[in-house]
Backbone as JSON, one array per atom type, in Angstrom:
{
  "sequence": "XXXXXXXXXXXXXXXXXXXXXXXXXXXXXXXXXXXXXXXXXXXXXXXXXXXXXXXXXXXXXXXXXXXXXXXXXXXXXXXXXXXXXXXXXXXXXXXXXXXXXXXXXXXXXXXXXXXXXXX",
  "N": [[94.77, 136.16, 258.52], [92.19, 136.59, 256.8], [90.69, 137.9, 258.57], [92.34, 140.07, 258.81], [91.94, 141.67, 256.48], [89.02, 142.05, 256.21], [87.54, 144.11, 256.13], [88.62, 146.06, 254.98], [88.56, 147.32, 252.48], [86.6, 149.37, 253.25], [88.25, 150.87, 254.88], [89.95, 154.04, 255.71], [87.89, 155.5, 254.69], [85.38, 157.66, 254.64], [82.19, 157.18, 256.52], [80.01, 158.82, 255.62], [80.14, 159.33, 253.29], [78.69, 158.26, 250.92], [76.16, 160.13, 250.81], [74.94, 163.3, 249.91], [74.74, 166.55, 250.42], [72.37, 167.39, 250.18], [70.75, 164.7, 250.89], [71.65, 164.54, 253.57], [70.37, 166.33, 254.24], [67.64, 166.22, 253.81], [67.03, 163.87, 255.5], [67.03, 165.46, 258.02], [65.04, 166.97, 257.57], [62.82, 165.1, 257.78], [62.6, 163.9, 259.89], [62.2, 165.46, 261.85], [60.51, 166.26, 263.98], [59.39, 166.42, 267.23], [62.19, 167.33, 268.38], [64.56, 169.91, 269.53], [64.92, 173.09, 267.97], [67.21, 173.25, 265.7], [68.88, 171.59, 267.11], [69.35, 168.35, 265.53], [67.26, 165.14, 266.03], [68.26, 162.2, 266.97], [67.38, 160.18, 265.59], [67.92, 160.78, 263.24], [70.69, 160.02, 262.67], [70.58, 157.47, 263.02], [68.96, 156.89, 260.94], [70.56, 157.56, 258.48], [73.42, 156.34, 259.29], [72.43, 153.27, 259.59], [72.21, 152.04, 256.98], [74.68, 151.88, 256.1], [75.75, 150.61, 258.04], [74.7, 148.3, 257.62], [76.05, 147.49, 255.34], [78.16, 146.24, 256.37], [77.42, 143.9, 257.71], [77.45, 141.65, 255.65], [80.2, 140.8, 254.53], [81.1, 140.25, 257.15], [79.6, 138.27, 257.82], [80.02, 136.37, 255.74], [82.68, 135.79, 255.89], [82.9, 134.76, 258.81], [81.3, 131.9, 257.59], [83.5, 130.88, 255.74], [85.25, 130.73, 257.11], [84.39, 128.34, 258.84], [84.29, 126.64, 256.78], [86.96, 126.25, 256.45], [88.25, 125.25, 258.66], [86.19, 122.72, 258.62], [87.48, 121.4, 256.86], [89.76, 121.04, 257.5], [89.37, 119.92, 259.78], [88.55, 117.31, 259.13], [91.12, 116.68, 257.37], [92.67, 116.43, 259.18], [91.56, 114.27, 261.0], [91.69, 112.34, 259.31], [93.63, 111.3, 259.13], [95.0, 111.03, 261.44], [93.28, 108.38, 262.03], [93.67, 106.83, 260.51], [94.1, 103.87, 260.39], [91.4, 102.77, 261.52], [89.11, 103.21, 259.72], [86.52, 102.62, 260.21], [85.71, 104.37, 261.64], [85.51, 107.06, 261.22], [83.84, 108.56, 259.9], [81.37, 108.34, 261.83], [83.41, 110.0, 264.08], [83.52, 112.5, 262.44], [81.03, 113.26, 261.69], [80.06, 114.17, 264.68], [82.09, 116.09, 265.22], [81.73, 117.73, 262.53], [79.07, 118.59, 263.84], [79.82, 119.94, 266.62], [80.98, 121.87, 265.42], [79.82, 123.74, 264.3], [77.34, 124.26, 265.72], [79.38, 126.24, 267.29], [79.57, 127.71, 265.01], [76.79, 129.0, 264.03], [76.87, 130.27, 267.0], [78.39, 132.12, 266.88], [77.53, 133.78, 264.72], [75.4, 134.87, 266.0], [76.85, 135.97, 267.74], [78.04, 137.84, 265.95], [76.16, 139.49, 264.9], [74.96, 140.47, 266.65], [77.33, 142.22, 268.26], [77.38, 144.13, 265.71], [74.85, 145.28, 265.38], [74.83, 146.46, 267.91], [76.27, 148.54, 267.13]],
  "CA": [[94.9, 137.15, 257.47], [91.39, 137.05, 256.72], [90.28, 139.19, 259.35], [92.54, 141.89, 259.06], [91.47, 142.5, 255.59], [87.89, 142.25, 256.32], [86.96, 145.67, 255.57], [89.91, 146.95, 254.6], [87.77, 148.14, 251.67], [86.27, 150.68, 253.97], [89.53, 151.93, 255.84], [90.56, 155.5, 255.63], [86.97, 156.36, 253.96], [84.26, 158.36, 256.0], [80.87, 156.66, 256.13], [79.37, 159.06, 254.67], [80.81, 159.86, 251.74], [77.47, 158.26, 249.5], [75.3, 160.9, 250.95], [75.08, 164.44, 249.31], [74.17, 167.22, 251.32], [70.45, 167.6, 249.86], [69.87, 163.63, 251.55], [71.39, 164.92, 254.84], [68.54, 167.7, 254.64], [66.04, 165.92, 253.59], [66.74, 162.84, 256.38], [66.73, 165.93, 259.13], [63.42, 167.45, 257.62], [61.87, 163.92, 257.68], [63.19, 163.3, 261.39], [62.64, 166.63, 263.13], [59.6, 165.91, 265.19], [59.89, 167.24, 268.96], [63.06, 168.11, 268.75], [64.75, 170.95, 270.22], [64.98, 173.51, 266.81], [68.69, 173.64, 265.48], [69.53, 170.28, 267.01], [68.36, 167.24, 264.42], [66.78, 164.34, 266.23], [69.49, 161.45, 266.73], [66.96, 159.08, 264.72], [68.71, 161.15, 261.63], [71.98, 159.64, 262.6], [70.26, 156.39, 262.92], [68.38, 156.57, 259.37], [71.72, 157.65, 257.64], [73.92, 155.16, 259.26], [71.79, 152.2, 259.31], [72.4, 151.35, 256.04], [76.06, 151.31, 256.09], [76.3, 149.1, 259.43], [74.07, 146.83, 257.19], [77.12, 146.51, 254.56], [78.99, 145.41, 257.39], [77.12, 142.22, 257.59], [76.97, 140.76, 254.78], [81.12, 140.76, 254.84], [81.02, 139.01, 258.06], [79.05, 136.74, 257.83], [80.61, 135.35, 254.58], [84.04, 135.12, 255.99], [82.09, 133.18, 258.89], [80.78, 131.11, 256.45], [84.59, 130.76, 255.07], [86.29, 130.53, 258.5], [83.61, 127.37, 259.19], [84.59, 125.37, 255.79], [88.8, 125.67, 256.29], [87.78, 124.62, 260.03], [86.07, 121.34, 258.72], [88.27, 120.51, 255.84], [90.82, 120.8, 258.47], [89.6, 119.07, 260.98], [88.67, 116.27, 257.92], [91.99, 116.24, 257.15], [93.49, 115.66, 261.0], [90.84, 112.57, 261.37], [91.87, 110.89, 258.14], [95.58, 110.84, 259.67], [94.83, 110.08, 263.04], [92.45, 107.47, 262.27], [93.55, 106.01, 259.03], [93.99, 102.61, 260.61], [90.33, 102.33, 262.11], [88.25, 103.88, 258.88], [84.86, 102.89, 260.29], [85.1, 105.73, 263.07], [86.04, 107.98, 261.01], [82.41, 109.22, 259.83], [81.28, 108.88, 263.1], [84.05, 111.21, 264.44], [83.53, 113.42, 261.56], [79.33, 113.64, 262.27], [80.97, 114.98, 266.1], [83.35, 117.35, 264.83], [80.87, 118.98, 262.3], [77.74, 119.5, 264.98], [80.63, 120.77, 267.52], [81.8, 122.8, 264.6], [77.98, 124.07, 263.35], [76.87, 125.13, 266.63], [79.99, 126.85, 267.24], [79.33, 129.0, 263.95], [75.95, 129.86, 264.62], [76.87, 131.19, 267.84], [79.61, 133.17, 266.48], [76.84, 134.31, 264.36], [74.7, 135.33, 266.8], [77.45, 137.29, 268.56], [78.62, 138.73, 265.25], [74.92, 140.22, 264.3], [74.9, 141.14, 268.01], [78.1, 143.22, 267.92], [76.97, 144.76, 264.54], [73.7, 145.56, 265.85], [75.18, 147.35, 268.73], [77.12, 149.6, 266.54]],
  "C": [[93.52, 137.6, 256.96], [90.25, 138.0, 257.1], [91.04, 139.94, 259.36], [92.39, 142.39, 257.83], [89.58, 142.41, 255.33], [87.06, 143.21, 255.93], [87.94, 146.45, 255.56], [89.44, 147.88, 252.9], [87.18, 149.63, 252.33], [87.48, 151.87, 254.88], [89.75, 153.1, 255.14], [89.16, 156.41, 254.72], [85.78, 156.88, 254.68], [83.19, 157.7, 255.7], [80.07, 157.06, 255.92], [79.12, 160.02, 253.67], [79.39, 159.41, 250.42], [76.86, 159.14, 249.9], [75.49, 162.28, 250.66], [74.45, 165.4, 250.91], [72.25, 167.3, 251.65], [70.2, 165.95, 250.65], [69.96, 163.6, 252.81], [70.21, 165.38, 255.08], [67.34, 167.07, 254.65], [66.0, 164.79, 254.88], [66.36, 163.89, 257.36], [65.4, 166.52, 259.21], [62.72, 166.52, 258.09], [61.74, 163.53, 258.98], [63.07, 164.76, 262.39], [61.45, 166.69, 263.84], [59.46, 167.07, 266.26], [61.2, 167.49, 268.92], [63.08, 169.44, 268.82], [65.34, 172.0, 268.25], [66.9, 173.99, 266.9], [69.63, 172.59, 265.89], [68.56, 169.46, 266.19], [68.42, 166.39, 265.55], [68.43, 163.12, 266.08], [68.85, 160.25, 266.03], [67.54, 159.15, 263.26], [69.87, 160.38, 261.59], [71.77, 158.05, 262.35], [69.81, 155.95, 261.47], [69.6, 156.69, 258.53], [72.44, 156.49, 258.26], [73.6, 153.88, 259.21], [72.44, 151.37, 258.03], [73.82, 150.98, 255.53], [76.46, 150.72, 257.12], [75.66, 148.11, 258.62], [75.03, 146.35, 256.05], [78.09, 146.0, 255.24], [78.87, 144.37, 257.56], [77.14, 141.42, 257.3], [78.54, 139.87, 254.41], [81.51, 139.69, 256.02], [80.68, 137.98, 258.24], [79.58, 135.52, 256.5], [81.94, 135.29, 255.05], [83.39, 134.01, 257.33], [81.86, 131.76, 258.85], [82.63, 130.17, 256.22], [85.45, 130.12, 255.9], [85.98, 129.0, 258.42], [83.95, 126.09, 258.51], [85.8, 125.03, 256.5], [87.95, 125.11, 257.59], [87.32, 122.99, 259.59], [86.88, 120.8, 257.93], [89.37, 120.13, 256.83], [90.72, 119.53, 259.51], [89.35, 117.37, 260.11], [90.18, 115.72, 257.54], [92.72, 115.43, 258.22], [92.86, 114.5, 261.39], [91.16, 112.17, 260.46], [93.26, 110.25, 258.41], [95.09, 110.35, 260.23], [94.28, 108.52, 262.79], [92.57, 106.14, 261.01], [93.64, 104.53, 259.47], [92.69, 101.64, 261.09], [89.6, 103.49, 261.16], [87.15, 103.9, 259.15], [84.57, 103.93, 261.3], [85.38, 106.79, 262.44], [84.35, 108.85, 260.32], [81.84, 109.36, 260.54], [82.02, 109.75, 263.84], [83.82, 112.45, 263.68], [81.76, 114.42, 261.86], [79.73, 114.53, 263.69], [81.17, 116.14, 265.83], [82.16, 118.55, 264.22], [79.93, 119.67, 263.27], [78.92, 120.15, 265.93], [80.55, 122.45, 266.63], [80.26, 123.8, 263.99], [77.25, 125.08, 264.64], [78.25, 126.03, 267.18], [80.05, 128.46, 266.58], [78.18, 129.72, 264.44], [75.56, 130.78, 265.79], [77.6, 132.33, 267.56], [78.6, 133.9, 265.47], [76.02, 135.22, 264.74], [75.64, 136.3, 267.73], [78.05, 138.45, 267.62], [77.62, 139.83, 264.77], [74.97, 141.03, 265.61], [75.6, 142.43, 268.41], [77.57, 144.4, 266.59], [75.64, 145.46, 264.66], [73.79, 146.69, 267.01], [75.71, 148.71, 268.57], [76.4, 150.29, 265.85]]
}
């Protein structure tokens, strides 16, 4: 459920609705270089959207973050069953679980900046 309201804040709204006309103009004055006169430069599209792929991030990465906890409380909870009869392995299983669970995230990190980066 937490990913499909992820940015459900942004659905059905154009991205770029904060920008007035006068900051279009002024990004294509600022960006028109060598271009061909009457087309703008596609670095304009880049300077205007930039900054709304970067509120994309900050979203992701905190659910992430969020996904990563339930994940250990969880898996905390499933070793205190399993194991309740042999308590001294159970911090050693738990040390396991998190580094599994840690480098897991940070890759999912690294593919979520990656994706987001691409866009």
């Amino acid at each position: 459920m937490q990913f499909y309201k992820l940015y459900s804040e942004y659905e059905g709204r154009p991205a770029t609705e904060t920008y007035s006309d006068m900051a279009i103009e002024k990004a294509i004055v600022m960006h028109e270089g060598d271009s061909i006169p009457g087309f703008p430069s596609v670095d304009v599209l880049y300077y205007l959207l930039q900054p709304q792929l970067d509120k994309l991030r900050e979203p992701a990465m905190e659910l992430l973050q969020d996904i990563y906890m339930q994940l250990e409380t969880l898996a905390h909870n499933i070793i205190d069953k399993i194991f309740q009869r042999f308590p001294a392995l159970i911090p050693e299983l738990m040390d396991v679980v998190v580094g599994v669970l840690s480098e897991e995230r940070d890759h999912a990190r690294t593919i979520v900046e990656a994706i987001i980066d691409a866009e």
